[in-house]
N, C-alpha and C positions, 0 to 999 in steps of 0.2 A: 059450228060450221060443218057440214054436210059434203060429201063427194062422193059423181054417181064413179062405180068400175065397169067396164064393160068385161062380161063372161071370159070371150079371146083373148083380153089382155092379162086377166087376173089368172084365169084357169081355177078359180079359189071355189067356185062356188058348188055346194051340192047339188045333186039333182033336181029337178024340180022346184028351185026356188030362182027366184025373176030374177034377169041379171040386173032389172034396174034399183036392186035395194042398195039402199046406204048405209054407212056405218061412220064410226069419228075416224076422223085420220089420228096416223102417228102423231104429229104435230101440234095438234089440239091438247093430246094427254098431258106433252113435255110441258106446255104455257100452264096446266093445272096445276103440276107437281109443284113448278116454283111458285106459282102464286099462293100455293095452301104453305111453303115455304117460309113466306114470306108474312102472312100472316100469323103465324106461332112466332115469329119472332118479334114482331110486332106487338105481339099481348105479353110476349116476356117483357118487353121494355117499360112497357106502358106498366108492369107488373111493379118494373122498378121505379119510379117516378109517381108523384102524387098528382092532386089534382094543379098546387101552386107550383109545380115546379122541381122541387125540392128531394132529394135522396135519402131514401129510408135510412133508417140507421137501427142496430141491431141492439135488441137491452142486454145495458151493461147491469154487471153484477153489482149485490149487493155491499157495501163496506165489510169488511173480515172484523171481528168481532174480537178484541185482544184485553187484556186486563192491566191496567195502570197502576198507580202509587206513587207517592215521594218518599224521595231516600229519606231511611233511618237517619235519624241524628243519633248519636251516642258519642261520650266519651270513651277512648281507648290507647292501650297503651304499647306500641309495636317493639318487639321482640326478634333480634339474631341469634340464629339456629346453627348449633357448633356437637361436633362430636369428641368426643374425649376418653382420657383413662382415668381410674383412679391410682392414686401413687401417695405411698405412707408418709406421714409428716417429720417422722424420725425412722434413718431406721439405722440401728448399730448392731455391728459385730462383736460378737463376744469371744476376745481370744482374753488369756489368762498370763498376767503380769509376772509372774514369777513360773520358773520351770521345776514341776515334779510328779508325781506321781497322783493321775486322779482318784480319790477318794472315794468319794459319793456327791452323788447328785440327789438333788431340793426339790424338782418339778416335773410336771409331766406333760410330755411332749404337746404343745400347740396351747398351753394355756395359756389365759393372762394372766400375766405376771404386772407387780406394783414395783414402782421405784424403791432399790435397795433392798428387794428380797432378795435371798439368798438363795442361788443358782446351781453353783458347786462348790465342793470342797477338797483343796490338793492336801498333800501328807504336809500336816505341821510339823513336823518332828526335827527335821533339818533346819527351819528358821527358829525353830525356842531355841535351839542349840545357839545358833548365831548370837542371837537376841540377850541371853544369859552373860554368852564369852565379851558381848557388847556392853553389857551393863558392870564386868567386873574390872572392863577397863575402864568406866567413868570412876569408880571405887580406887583403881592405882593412881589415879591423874589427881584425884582431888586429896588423895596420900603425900604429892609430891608436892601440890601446891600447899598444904599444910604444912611442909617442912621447910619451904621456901621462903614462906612469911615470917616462920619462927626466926630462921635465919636472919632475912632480914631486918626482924625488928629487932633482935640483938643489937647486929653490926650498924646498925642506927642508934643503939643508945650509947656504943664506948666511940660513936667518933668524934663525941665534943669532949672525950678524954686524951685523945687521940693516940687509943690503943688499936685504931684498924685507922687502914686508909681509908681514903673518900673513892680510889678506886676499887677498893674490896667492898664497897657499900653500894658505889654500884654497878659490880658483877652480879653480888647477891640482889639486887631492884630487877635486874633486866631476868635474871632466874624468876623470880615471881611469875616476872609477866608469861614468860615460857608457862611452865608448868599452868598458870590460868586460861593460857592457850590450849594446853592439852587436856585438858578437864573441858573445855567447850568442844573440841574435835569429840574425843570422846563420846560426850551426849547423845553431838549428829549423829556417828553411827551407831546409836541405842535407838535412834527416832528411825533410821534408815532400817533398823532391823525392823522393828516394830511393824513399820510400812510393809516388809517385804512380807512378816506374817499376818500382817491382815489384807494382805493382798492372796492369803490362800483360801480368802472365801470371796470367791467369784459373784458379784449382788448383779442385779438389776439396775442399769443405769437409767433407762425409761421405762412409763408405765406402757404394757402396750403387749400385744400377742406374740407367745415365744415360738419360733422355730422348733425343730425337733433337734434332740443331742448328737454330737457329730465325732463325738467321744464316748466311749463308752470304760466306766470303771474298771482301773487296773492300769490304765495306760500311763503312759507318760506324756506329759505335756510340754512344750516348749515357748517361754515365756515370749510375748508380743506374734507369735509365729502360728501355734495349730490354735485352728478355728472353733471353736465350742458349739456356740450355736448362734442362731440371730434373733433381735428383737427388734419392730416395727409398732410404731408407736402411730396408732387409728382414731384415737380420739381428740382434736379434730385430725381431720382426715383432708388430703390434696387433690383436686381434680383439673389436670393439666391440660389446654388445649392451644388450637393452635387458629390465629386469624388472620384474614388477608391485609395487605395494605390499608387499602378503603375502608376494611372496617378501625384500624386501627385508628388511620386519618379522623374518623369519625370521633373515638372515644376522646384525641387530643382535643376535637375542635368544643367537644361540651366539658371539658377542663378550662379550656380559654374563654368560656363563657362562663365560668362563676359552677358549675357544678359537681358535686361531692362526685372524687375516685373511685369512691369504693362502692360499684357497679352491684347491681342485688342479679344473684341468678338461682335459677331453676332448673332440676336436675330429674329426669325418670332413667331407670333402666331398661333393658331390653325387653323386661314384661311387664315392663308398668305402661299403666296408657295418660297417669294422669302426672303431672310435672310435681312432685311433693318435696321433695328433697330441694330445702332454702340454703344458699349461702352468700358468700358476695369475694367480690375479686381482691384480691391482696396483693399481686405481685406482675408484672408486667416486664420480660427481658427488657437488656437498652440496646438490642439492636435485630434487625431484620436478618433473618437467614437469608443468604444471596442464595442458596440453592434453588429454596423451595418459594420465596418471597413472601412466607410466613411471622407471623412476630407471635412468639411462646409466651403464655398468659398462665394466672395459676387461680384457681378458686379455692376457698377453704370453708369447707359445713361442718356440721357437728355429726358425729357417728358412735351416738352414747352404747349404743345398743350390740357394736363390733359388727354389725350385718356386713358393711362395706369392705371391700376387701380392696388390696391394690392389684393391680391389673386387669380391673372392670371394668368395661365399657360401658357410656351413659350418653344419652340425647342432653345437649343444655341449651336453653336459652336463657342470653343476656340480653337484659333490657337497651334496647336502641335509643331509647329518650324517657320521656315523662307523660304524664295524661297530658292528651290532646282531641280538641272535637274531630269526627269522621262522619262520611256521606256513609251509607252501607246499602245494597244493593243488592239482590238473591244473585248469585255467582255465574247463573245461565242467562241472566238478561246483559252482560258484557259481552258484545261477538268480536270477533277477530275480523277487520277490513285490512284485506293486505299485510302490511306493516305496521298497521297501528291498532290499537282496542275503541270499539267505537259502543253505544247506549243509542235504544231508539226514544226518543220524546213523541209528547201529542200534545198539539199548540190546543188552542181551547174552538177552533173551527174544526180539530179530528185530523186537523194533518200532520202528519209523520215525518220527525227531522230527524237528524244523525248530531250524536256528538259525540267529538273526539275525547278521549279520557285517558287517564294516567290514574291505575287500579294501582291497588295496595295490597297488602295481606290480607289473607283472609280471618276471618273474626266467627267462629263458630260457624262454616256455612257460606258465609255473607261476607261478600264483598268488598271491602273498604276503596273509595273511589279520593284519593288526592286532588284532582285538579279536572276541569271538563264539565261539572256538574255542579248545580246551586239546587239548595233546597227544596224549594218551590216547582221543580219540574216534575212535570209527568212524567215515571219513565217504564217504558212497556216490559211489567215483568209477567205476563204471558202473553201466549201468541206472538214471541219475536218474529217466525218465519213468518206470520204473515203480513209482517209492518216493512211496508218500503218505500225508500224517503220519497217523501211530495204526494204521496197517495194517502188516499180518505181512507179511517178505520173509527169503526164505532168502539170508542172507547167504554170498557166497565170497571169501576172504583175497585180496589181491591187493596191488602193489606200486606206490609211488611211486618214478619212476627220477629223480634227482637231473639239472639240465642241465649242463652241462662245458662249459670253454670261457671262463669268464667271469672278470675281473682283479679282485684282492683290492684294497680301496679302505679306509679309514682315519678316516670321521668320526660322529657320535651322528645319528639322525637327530629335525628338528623340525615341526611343523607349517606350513604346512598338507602336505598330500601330495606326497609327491616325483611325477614323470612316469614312472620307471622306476627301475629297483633291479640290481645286479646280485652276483652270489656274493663273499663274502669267505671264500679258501676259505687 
């Protein structure tokens, strides 16, 4: 649409050009603008919409691609984890019975010494003396009871003359019995000496690694009082630890089920990595320390070889039960939901479910899964992150490799939770 100006009114125009030309009005431009407007917005719509109706939708991704498996079966046998010392199965002091003068000594410092070798030697001199003055009073007593019988057998044959009384006969009877009395006194201290001198050679009461001497020759010693040296007796050898209530509770409740006390365990040191050192439990306090609410246990191995020393610290585990079947699991496909442990599955349509679990020790690696899990499931051990419940994932078969390496063990297992587990194979 068209509008003429007249020149007077507009003043707009150049020289020389007719006042009757036209041009678009303002007005016209504005109706363009919204209409072209209007039309972009119109083909964006139309952009969005098909021909029936219906709203595009955007392509979804492919299914995340994760690897499966069913748990490991295996037999295994779960293990509670204890720390301990070792502590000598004998250990005596060696002080010396009679007092005098040390002599010489038998050994050298730190050896092993055998039962009733000979350790040290105090001065004899003063017990033979004893020992001789002891033996010539058996010699007086058995003088006097000789002449006491002579007597009496006399004054026994004239009393049926009745040249002595019957009280003279028996004065001389009850003499007898004296002087028979004093010939047995006597003896005793010939045996008491005897004792006192062979108590001047100090032996070996156990067999077992000697201390170093705590006397040195020349000294004087004082009977039951200075210390000589010590021996600890290592073969076998004690390794003392300490467990909680619950576990205790535990070892009563597989006694009240019919099974052997005497618990088998397994011992490494601080630089041993593989559990080699067998023994088994012997000894159990009969009461809880209220301090600590611990109850003191004792194990006993064999230590043919002296390695073991007392005051060594050792990793143990005692067996928690007996072979029992286990689910196993690689240890990264268990995640943590919140407060609980949860396993992803894959149904046999590729969809992704959650199950809740109650995991066990682990077993070389791998997993041991209690309760949560049956055989037969699929369970996503790679690609966790990108398995999430109710969503499609392309599952690919894959393998759980069993660990090796691990010693077949023998008992049920009970609650609460062993520390570790390992293959009964």
């Amino acid at each position: 649409m068209y509008q003429s100006f007249p020149k007077d009114e507009l003043g707009l125009l150049p020289p020389g050009q007719d006042p009757a030309v036209t041009r678009p009005s303002r007005l016209s431009r504005r109706a363009k603008s919204g209409i072209a407007a209007v039309s972009l917005a119109v083909i964006a719509f139309a952009g969005l919409k098909g021909f029936g109706g219906t709203e595009a939708k955007a392509d979804a991704p492919p299914p995340a691609n994760v690897t499966i498996a069913q748990p490991l079966q295996r037999d295994i046998v779960e293990w509670d984890d204890y720390v301990g010392r070792f502590e000598a199965s004998q250990s005596v002091e060696i002080r010396p019975r009679v007092s005098g003068q040390l002599q010489s000594i038998h050994f050298k410092d730190g050896d092993v010494v055998q039962k009733g070798q000979l350790l040290f030697t105090i001065d004899q001199r003063p017990y033979l003396a004893t020992l001789a003055e002891a033996r010539a009073r058996v010699a007086s007593a058995q003088t006097a009871l000789a002449l006491a019988n002579s007597e009496y057998a006399r004054a026994a044959r004239l009393v049926s003359d009745e040249a002595v009384s019957q009280e003279e006969v028996d004065s001389l009877a009850a003499a007898v019995r004296a002087a028979s009395a004093g010939v047995a006194a006597a003896q005793a201290v010939v045996r008491q000496r005897a004792l006192d001198l062979e108590f001047t050679n100090v032996r070996a009461p156990v067999t077992g690694r000697i201390s170093d001497r705590r006397v040195d020759i020349g000294n004087l010693v004082a009977a039951n009082e200075s210390m000589l040296t010590t021996v600890l007796a290592l073969d076998p050898i004690y390794f003392t630890f300490e467990g909680s209530e619950a576990l205790y509770l535990k070892a009563q409740r597989a006694r009240q089920q019919g099974e052997d006390a005497a618990q088998q365990v397994e011992i490494k040191l601080q630089d041993e990595s593989g559990y080699d050192r067998t023994g088994r439990v012997d000894f159990t306090d009969n009461a809880i320390d209220p301090r600590s609410g611990t109850m003191r246990s004792r194990a006993v191995l064999s230590n043919a070889d002296y390695f073991l020393a007392p005051g060594m610290f050792g990793n143990m585990r005692l067996t928690a039960g007996g072979t029992h079947k286990a689910l196993l699991i690689p240890d990264a496909a268990v995640r943590t939901d919140q407060a609980r442990k949860v396993v992803f599955v894959v149904a046999k349509d590729g969809t992704v479910a959650v199950r809740p679990v109650e995991p066990g020790p682990l077993v070389g690696g791998l997993r041991s899964i209690r309760s949560g899990l049956n055989a037969d499931d699929r369970v996503v051990i790679q690609g966790v992150q990108f398995a999430a419940p109710g969503s499609k994932v392309n599952p690919r078969p894959g393998k759980i490799d069993p660990p090796a390496g691990f010693k077949p063990a023998a008992r049920p297992v009970q609650s609460p939770a062993a520390s570790q587990a390992t293959l009964a194979q």
